[in-house]
N, C-alpha and C positions, 0 to 999 in steps of 0.2 A: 519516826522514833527519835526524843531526843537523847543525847547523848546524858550519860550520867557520870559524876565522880566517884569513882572507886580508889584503893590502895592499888601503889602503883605511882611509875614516873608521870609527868606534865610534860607535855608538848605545848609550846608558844613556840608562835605562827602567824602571820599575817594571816586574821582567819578566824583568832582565838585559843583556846586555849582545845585538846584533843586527849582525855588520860587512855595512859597505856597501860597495858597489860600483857606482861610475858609470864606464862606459868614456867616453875622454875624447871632450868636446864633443857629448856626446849626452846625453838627457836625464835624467830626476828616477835617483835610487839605487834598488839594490833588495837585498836580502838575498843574502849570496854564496851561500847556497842554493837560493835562489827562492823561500823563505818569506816570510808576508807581513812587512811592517814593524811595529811594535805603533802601533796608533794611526790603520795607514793603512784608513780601513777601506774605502776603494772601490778600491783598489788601484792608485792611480794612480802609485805611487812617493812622493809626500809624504806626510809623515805631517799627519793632522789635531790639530787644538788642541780636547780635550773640554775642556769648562770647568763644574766643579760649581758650582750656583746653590741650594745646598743651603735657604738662608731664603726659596725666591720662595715668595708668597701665592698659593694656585691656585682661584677660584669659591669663593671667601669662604675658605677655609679657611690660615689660617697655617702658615709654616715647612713648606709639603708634599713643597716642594724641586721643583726639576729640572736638564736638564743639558744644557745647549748643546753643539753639536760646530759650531766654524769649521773649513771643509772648506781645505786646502793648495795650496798654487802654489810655482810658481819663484820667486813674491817673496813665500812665505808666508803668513799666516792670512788668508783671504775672509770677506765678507760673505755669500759662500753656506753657509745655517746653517741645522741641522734645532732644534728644541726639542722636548727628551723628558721625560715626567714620567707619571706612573701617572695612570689615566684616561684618557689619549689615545688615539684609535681603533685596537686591536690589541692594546695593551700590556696586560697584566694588572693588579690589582689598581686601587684606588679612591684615589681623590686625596685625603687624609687629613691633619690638623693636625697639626704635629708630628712627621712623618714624617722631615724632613730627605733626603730623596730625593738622594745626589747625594754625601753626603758622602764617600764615598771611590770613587777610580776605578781601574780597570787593566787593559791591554789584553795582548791575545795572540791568537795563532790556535790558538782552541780544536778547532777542524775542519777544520784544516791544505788550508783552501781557497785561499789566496792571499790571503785577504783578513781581518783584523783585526779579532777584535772586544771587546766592551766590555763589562766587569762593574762592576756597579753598584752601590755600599755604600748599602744603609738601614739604618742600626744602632737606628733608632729607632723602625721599624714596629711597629703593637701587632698578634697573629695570634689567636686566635680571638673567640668573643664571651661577654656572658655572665659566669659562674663560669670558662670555660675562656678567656678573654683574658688575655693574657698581653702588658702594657704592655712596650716598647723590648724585644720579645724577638728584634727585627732579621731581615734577612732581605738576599739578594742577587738582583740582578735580570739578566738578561743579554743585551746584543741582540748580534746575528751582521750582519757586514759583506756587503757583494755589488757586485759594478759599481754600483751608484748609492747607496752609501754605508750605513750604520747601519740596519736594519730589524728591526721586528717577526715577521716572519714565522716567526722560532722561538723566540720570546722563551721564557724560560725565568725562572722565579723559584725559589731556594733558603733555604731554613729549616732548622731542627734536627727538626722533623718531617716531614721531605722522607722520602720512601723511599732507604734505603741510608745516609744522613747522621747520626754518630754522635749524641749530646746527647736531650735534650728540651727543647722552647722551653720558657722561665722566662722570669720577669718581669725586662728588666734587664739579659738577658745581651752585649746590644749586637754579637749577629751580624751583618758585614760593618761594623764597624768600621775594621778593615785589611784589604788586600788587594794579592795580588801576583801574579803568574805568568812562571811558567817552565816549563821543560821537561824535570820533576825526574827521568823514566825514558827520557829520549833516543829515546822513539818517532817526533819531528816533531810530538807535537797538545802545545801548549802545558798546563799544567795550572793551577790556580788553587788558591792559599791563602787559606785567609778567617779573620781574626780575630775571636775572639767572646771582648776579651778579661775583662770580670764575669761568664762563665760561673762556675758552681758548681761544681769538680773535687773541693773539701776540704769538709766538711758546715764551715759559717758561713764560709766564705772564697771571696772573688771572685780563685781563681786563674789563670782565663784558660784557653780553650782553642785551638789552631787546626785548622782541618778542610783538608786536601787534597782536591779533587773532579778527576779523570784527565779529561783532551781525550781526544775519540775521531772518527771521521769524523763522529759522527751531533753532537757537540757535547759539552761536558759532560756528566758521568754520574757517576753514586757508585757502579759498580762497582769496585772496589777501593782505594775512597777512606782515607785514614789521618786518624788522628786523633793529635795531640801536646798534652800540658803536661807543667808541672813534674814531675808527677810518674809520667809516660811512663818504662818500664824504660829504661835506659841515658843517658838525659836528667841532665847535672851539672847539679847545682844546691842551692843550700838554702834549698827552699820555706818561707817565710816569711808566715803571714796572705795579704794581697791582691796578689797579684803583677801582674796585669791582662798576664799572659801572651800576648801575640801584640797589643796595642797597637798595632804598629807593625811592618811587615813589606819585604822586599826579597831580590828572587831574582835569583841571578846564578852562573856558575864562578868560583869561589873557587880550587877546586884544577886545574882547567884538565885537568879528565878527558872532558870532553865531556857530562857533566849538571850542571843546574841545582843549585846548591843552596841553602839559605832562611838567613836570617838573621830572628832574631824578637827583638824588643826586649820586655825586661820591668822591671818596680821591685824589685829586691829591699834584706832590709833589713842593713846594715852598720856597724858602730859606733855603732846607735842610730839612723843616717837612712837616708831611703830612698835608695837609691843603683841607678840605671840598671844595667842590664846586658845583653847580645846573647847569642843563642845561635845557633850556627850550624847546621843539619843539613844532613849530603852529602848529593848526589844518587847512584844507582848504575841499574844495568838496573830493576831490582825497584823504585823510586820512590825516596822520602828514607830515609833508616838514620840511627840516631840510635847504629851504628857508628863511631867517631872522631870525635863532636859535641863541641863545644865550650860552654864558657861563660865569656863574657869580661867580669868586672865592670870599672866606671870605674874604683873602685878598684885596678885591676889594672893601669891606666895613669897611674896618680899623680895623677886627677882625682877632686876632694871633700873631699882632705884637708888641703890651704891656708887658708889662715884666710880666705881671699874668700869663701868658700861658710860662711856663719854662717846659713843658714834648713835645714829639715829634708829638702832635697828638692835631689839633683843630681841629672838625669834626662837622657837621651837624647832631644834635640828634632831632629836630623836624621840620614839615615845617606844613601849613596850609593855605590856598585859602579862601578868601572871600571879598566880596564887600560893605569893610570898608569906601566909602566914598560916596557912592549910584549914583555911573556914568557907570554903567553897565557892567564893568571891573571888573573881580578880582583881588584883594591885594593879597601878599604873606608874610606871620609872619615865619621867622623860629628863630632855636635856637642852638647858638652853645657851645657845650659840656654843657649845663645848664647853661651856665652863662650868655650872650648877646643875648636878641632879639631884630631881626631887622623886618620894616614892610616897604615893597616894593608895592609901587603903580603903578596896570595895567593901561596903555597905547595902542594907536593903533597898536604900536609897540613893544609892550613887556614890558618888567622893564625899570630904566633906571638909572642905580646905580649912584649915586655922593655923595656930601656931609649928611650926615645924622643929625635930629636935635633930642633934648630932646624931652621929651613926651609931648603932651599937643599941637601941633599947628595942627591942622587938615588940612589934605589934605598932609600934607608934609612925605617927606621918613622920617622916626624916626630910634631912636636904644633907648633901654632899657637896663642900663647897669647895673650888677647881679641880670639879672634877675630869676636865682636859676632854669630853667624847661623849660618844655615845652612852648608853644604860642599858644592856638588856636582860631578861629574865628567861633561867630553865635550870634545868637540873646537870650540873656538871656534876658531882660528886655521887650520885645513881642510890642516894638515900631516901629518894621521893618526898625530899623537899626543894623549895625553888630555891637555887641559888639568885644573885646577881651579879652580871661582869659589866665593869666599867671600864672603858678605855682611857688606857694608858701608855705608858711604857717604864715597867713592866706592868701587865693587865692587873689590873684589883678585881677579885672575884670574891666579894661579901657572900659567907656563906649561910644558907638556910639551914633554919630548926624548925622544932615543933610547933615554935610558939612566933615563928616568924625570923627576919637578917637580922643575928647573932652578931655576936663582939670579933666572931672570927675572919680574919682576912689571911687570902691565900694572893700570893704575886706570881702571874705567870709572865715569865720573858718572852719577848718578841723575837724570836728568831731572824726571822727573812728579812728586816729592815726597812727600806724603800719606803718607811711613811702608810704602812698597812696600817688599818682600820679597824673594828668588829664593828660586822653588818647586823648577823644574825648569831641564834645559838638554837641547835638542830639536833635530832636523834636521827644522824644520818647512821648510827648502824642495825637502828630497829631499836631496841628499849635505851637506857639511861646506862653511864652518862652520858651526858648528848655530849655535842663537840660546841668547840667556837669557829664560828667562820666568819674570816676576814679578807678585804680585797684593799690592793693595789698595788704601786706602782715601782718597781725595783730599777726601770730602766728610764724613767725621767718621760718618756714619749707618751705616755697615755694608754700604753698599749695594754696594759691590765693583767692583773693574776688573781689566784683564789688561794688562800692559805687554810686547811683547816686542822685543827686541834681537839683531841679529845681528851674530855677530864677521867679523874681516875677517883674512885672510892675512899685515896687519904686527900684528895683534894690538889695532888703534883697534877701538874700536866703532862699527859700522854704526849709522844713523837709528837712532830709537824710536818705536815702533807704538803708540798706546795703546785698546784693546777693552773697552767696557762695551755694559749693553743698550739706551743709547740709540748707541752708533755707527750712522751709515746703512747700513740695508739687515738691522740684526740687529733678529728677532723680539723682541718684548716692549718692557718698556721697564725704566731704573733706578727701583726704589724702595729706600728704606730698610731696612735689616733682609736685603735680596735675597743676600749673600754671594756677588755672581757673582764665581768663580775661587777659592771657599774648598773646595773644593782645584782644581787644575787637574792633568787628567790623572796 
């Protein structure tokens, strides 16, 4: 069953987009379909805060990674928290140096149970032994949701030598690097994209690969799983040396047909530098078609080629999907090297790059020029329109109307200091307004924190929450080097 747009807040998600529905004065949201929410994985209606701790030290061994989940409430992220990491009673595979466990995360309901679960980027596991070891040949790990939240019990681990999964593990290729899911063949089981993007597609060149793996009742599965790069029949493009093809990943309805479909960010090379670039592929019945795909360099939006950008390298450092102007498309905000976001409006047909204007005229393609960060999109202000937050200091949160991001801007201060970020923006208390959630660093060591914030209906921001692994009541503790929240959910 696919998911449909009702009235009601928007959830943006690594994943897509999820409308909510809370009938009034009763409790937490839930999916206008009954699907689970991404993220929620006990099903209680909030969605939980997984949080990568991708550098913890596990029984002596370095950077092994693991991955906290603060489980959700009416006043958002708890102290009731599971901690997951390989070697733990159930979980597969062995707690190993250098693993990075953690580094990328992204939820869905892969087995369309009600309940949400969690795929787990190690881009840097090494897989066999020996002559046949194969260093950072990456792998993904996957736990399934239930009434009492995130468990083992069908854990599943993926590689390039998994049965049905296109590639062969190589040294390097950094499988589960990115990761996304959606619901790219509109059957109801979420599906998952995993970036592998120093895979070998070109003999001497790291051009990236990404592998699709289809939700089914029984969970992930590689029966009729797809594989895409550059150099994929009908894929624009002009593959250039190391593209690192699927880098960065994000799925959502773009053309608002009722399938997911992917957006993969890559480098390609452009008047001599490397210059970012997105690809988009539809979703349809049959999964992704790389039928009416796109490819949208920065160049293509007048980003790179000012004389600000004097070093060899303008790249895509954030993207985000949501439907900033309520016609049942998603928008795309992304951001390049921190400095320019631009906000691209879905059509039947995809994007549809041209001239871009200042902020402030809704409906129209915009660009925001230093704008210092990331771009993300959802509903801070719980009028069931999309806002947008751009990082800052203090955050600019471009507010949504009916007719799309309006002349009004709200500044929220950054409390905690230390060079914190916005990762994401979350309905961590079940409906709108969601929060913003930001990660890092107060004590210089790497050790990592979680900040989250929720907006308010005049557009102030609510309190600031701030979550590391010494808060009471969370397992472990802060050490150096720990990266808790690099990445969050």
């Amino acid at each position: 069953m696919r998911r449909t747009f009702t009235a009601g807040a928007v959830l943006v998600l690594c994943g897509g987009v999820v409308p909510l529905v809370s009938p009034a004065g009763a409790g937490p949201a839930v999916a206008a379909d009954g699907a689970a929410i991404p993220f929620d994985f006990d099903g209680d209606g909030y969605a939980d805060l997984a949080v990568g701790v991708s550098g913890e030290d596990l029984r002596g061994k370095l950077n092994a990674g693991a991955v906290q989940v603060l489980y959700g409430s009416a006043s958002g992220p708890t102290a009731h928290d599971q901690f997951w990491h390989q070697g733990r009673k159930g979980v597969k595979g062995a707690v190993e140096a250098g693993d990075f466990f953690g580094s990328a995360l992204a939820s869905g309901d892969f087995d369309d149970d009600g309940f949400a679960d969690l795929a787990i980027g190690i881009p840097r596991e090494n897989i066999g032994r020996g002559s046949k070891r194969r260093v950072n040949a990456g792998t993904v790990q996957v736990l399934y949701g239930s009434p009492s939240g995130l468990t083992a019990a069908r854990d599943q681990v993926w590689h390039q030598d998994s049965k049905g999964v296109p590639g062969v593990n190589e040294a390097h290729d950094n499988f589960g690097s990115a990761l996304a899911a959606g619901d790219f063949d509109g059957d109801g089981f979420a599906d998952l994209a995993i970036g592998s993007p120093r895979e070998n597609t070109k003999a001497g060149h790291n051009t990236g690969r990404v592998v699709v793996l289809r939700g089914s009742a029984e969970g992930l599965r590689a029966g009729g799983v797809q594989s895409w790069n550059e150099g994929s029949a009908g894929i624009a493009s002009e593959p250039l040396g190391d593209e690192d093809f699927g880098g960065m990943l994000e799925a959502g309805d773009v053309t608002g047909d009722g399938f997911d479909d992917l957006l993969i960010v890559v480098r390609d090379m452009a008047e001599g530098k490397w210059r970012g670039a997105v690809h988009l592929l539809l979703g349809s019945a049959t999964g992704l078609t790389s039928a009416g795909s796109q490819y949208i360099g920065l160049t293509d939006l007048g980003i790179g080629l000012t004389t600000k950008y004097t070093d060899q390298y303008t790249l895509i450092t954030s993207l985000s999907l949501g439907d900033v102007n309520a016609d049942g498309r998603e928008d795309l905000a992304l951001n390049a090297d921190g400095l320019d976001t631009v906000l691209l409006h879905g059509h039947a047909d995809g994007f549809r790059p041209g001239p871009l204007v200042a902020p402030g005229q809704p409906g129209k393609d915009t660009i925001w020029r230093d704008s210092y960060g990331a771009a993300l999109s959802g509903d801070l202000t719980g009028d069931g329109y999309v806002d947008l937050a751009i990082n800052h200091d203090p955050m600019i949160i471009q507010i949504g109307t009916s007719k799309g991001l309006g002349s009004t801007v709200a500044q929220w201060p950054i409390d905690t200091g230390g060079g914190y970020r916005l990762v994401s923006v979350r309905p961590l208390s079940g409906a709108s307004p969601h929060w913003l959630i930001l990660n890092g660093d107060d004590s210089g060591t790497q050790a990592g924190s979680v900040a989250v914030r929720q907006g308010t209906a005049t557009g102030v921001p609510g309190p600031e929450t701030l979550w590391s692994q010494d808060s009471p009541g969370i397992k472990d503790s802060t050490e150096p080097g720990d990266k808790f929240g690099w990445p969050v959910g």
